[in-house]
C-alpha positions in Angstrom: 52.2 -4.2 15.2 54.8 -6.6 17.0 56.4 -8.9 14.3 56.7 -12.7 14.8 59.7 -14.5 15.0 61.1 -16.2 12.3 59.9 -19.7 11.6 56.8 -18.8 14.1 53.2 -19.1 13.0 51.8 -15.9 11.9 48.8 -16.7 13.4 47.7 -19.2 16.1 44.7 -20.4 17.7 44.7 -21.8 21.2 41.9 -24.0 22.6 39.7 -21.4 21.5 36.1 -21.4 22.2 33.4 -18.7 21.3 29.8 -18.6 22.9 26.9 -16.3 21.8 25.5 -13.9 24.8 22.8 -17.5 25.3 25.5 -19.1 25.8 24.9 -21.4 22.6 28.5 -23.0 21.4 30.0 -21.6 18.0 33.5 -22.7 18.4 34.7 -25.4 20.8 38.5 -26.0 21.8 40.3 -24.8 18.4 43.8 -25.1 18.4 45.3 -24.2 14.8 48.1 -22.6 13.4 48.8 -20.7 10.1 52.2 -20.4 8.7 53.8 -17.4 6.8 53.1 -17.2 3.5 50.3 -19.6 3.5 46.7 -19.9 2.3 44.5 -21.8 4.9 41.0 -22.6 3.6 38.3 -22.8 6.2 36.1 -25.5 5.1 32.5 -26.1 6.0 29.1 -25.9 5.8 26.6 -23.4 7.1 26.4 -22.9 11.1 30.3 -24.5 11.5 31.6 -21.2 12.4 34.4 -20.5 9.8 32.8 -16.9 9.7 33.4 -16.3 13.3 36.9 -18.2 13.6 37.8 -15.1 11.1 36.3 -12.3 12.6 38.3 -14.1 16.0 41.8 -13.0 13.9 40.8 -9.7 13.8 39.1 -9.1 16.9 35.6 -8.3 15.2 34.5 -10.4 18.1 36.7 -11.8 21.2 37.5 -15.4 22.7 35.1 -16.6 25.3 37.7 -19.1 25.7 41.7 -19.5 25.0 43.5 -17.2 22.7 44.2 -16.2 19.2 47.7 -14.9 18.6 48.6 -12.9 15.6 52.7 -12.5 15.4 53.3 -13.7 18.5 50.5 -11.5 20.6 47.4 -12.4 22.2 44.4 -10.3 19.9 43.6 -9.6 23.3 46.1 -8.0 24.3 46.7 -5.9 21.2 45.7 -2.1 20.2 42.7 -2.9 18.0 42.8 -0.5 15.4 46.4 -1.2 14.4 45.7 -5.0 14.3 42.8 -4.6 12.3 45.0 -1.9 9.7 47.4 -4.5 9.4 45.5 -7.0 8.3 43.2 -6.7 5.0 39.6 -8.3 5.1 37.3 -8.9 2.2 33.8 -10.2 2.3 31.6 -11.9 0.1 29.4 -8.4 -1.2 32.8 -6.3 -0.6 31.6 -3.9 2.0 32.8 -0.8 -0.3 31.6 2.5 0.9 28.4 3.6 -2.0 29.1 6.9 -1.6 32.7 7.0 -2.1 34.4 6.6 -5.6 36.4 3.4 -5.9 39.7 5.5 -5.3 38.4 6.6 -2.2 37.3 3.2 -1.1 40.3 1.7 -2.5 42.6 4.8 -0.5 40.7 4.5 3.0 43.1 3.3 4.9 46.2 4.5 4.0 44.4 8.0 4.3 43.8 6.9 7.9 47.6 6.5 7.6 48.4 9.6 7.1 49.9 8.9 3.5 49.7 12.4 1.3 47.1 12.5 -1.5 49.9 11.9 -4.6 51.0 8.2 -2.6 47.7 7.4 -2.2 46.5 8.0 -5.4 49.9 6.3 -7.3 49.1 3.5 -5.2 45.2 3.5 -6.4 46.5 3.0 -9.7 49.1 0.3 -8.9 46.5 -1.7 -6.9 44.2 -1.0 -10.4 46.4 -2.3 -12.6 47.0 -5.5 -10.0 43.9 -6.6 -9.9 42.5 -6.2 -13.6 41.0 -2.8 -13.2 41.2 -0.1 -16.2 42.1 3.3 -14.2 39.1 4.6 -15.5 37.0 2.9 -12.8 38.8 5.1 -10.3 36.4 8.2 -10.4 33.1 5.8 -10.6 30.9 4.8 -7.5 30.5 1.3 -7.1 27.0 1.1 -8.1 28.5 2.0 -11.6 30.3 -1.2 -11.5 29.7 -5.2 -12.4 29.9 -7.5 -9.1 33.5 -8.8 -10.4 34.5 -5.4 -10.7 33.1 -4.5 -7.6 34.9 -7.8 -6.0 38.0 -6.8 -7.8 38.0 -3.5 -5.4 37.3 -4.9 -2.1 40.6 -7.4 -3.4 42.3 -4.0 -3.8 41.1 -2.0 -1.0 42.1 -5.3 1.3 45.6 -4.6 0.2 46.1 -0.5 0.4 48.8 -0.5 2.9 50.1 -3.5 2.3 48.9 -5.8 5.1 50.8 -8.8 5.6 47.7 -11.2 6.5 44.3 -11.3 4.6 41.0 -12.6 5.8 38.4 -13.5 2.8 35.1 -14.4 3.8 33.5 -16.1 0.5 34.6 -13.7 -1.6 33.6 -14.5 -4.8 30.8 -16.5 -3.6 27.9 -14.3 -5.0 29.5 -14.3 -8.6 28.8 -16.5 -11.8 30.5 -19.2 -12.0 32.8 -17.6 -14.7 34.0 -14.5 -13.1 34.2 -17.1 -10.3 36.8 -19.1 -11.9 37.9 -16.0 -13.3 38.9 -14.1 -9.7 40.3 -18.0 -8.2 42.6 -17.6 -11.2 43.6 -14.1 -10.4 43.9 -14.5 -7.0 46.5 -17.5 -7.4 48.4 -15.3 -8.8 48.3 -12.9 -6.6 49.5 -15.0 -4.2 52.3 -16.4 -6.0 54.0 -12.2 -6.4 53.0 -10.7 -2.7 53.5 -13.6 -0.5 50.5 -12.7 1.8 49.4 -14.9 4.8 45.8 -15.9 3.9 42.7 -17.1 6.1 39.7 -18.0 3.2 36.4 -19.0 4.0 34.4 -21.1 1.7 31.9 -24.2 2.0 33.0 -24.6 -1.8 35.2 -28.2 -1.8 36.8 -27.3 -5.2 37.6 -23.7 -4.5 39.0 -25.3 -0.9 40.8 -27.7 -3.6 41.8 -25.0 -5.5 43.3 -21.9 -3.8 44.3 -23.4 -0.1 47.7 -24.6 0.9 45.6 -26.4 4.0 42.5 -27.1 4.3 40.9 -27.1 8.1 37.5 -29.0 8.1 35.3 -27.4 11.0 31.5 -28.8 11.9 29.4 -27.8 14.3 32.2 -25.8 15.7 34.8 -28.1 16.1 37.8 -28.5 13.9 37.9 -32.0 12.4 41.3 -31.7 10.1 43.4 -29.8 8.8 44.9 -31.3 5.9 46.8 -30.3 2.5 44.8 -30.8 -0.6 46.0 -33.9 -1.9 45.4 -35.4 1.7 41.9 -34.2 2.1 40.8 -36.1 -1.0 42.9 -39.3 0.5 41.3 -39.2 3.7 39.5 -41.5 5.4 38.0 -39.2 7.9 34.1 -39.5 7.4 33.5 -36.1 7.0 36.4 -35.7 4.4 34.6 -38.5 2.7 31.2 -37.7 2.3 32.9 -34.2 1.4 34.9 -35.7 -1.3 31.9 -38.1 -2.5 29.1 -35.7 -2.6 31.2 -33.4 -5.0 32.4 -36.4 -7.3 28.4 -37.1 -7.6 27.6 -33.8 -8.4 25.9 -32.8 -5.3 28.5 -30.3 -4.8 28.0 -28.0 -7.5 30.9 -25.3 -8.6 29.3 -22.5 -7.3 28.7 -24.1 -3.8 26.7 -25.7 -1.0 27.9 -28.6 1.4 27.1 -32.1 2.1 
């Protein structure tokens, strides 16, 4: 896929709007931009369309309105399948294939790749060892494995070939709160030794807190603010607010839910 220039966003949204086939509003005139290297957190609660602004990035779904570019090119404009192999994508109950041993989940798309069987199955093993796994795991089904573990993989299998953006849809959103704060952990590291460019979906104020560079504040389909950390809990936006209030009372638990 075309690279961007340097000092360009790696990704940016212009006045984009999406509409379902009723014609009912899910996104309304976003314009955003994420930077190379960073962590944007999509913030909101259910219905505010943080799901679909990230399935927008990878073209899971198209624009009825504006464009999203990734490196410089409209998604509309771009060969689909190498888009979507160049960027990794990891959802909240991973998606991993149940009939398929983790090293074939985790080695999917770099077999699409063409890589030979000895690459893919070295870099099994290297992605393994990154993300907490014993090698054992490789030759069991994910069934056979805890929901961290199985969370652990789609991590992993997200970052086979080495995609340079990653899209995570409330990834650890269906775990206990300690292999919650266990994976948050983890993936701060992560992103401290592979520089990726992340988009993360959560309605979860202190994982927004947390794991994001930014923090872009959508409702009802509109984007409110996009702020660092530090400034959302300063804000005087009203949304930002009762955001930042409900979770100091406790009405925002750990785990979840939304104002």
């Amino acid at each position: 896929m075309e690279q961007a220039s340097s000092g360009g966003p790696v990704i940016e949204f212009r006045d984009v709007s999406y509409k379902l086939p009723n014609g009912q509003p899910v996104l309304s005139n976003v314009n955003l931009q994420v930077d190379r290297g960073e962590t944007l957190v999509l913030l909101g609660r259910s219905g505010s369309g943080k799901t679909t602004a990230l399935k927008l990035i990878n073209h899971l779904v198209a624009p009825t309105g504006g464009d999203i570019l990734v490196n410089g090119v409209a998604t509309r404009d771009s060969d689909v399948i190498r888009l979507r192999r160049s960027i990794g994508y990891v959802i909240q109950e991973t998606g991993l294939f149940p009939h398929f041993t983790v090293e074939k989940n985790i080695g999917l798309v770099p077999r699409l790749e063409g890589w030979d069987a000895g690459r893919i199955h070295q870099r099994v093993l290297e992605l393994l060892q990154l993300a907490g796994l014993n090698p054992a795991v490789a030759s069991r089904y994910p069934h056979q494995l805890s929901g961290g573990q199985r969370q652990r993989v789609g991590v992993a299998r997200a970052l086979a070939a080495d995609p340079p953006i990653l899209l995570m849809d409330e990834p650890f959103g269906a775990l206990d709160a300690l292999t919650r704060a266990q994976l948050q952990r983890e993936f701060l590291s992560l992103r401290q030794r592979l520089h990726k460019t992340v988009v993360f979906v959560t309605h979860d104020l202190s994982e927004a807190l947390r794991l994001g560079s930014r923090i872009a504040l959508l409702e009802a389909g509109h984007l409110v603010l996009v702020l660092t950390p530090q400034e959302f809990l300063r804000s005087e936006d009203p949304l930002a607010t009762a955001y930042v209030q409900a979770f100091a009372d406790g009405a925002i638990p750990a785990h979840g839910g939304a104002p």
